[in-house]
C-alpha positions in Angstrom: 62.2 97.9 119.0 63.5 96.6 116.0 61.8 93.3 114.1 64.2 91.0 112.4 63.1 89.8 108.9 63.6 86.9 106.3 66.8 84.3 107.0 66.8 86.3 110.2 63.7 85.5 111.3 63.9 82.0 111.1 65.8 80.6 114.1 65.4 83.1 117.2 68.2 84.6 118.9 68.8 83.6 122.4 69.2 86.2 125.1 72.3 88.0 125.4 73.6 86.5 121.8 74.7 89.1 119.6 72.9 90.0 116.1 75.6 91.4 113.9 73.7 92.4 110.3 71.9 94.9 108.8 69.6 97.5 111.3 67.4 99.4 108.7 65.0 102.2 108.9 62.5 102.6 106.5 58.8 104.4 107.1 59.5 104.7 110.9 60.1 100.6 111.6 63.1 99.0 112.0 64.3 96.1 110.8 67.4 94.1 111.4 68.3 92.0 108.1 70.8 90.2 106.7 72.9 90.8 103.6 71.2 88.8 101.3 68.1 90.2 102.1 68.8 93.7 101.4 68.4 93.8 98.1 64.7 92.5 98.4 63.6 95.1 100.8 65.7 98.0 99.5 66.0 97.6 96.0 69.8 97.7 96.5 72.3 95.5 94.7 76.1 94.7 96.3 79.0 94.7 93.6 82.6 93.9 94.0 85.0 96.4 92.5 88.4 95.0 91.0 90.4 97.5 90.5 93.6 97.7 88.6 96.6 100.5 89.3 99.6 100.5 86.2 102.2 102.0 87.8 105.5 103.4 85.5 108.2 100.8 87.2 111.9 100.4 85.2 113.7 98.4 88.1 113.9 94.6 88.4 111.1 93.0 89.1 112.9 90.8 91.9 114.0 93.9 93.5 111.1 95.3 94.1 109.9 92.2 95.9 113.0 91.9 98.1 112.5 95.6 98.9 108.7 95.2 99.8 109.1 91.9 101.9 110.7 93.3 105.0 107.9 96.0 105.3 104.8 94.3 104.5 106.1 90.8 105.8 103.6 88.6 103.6 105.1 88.9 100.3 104.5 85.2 98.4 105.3 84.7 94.8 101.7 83.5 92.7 102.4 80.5 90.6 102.9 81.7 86.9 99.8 80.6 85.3 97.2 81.6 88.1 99.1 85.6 87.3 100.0 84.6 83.4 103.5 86.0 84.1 105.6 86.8 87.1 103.8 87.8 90.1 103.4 88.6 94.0 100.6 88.6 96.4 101.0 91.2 99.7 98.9 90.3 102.1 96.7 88.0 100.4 94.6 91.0 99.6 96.4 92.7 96.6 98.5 91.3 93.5 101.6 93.1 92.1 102.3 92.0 88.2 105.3 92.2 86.1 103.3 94.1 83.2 106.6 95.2 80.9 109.8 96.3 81.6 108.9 100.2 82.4 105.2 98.9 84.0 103.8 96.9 86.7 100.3 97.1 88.3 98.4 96.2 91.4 95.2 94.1 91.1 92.8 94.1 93.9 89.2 93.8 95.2 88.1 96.9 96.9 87.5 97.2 100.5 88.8 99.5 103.3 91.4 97.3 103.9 93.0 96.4 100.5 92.4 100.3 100.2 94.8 100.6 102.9 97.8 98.3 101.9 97.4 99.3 98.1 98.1 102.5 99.2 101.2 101.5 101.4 102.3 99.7 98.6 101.9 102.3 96.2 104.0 104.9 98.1 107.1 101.9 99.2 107.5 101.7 94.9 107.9 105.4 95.1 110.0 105.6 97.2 111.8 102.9 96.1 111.5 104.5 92.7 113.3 107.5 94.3 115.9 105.7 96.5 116.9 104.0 92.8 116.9 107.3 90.4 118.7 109.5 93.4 121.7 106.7 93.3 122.3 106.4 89.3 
């Protein structure tokens, strides 16, 4: 058995409704909890992580999107002055930036997720990167 605390608490589930947050044991009781309540029972705090990948990139910028688009299939161009400089989302969950003309780098908010298609991404530019250096 399992008590549910805080926000939680306040309106009661009905039977048969699902209860998708936080089951926590602590001392032998369990709790269910939401998010926002963990940090007062646990002494936990929840960060986001932005993290930022320069990758060595000497090709056209341009390129690089046209060769990305038919594999990840949501490749947008960002408007200039939300990226300060040309830009492309994939996914909605990671941004590739024109840095300088030998670098470019992936911006991104970590999760599983973005984890995965940064690293897709990451590998299609070195292989691009290969596919253009085994040609010249």
């Amino acid at each position: 058995m399992a008590k549910t605390i805080r926000r939680l608490a306040e309106k009661t589930p009905e039977v048969g409704e699902t209860v998708s947050d936080f089951l926590v044991k602590k001392a032998f009781t369990y709790q269910i909890m939401a998010l926002d309540d963990l940090h007062v029972f646990l002494q936990l705090s929840t960060e986001n992580i932005s993290q930022r990948i320069t990758i060595a990139y000497s090709g056209a910028f341009g390129v690089l999107k046209h060769r990305l688009k038919p594999i990840f299939e949501s490749v947008e161009s960002l408007p200039d002055e939300e990226s300060k400089g040309p830009a492309f989302g994939v996914h909605e969950r990671l941004t590739v930036k024109y840095e300088s003309k030998k670098h470019i780098s992936l911006h991104r908010r970590s999760d599983p997720i973005r984890d995965m298609v940064s690293d897709s991404v990451i590998i299609s530019i070195l292989l691009i990167l290969i596919l253009i250096t085994s040609y010249c």
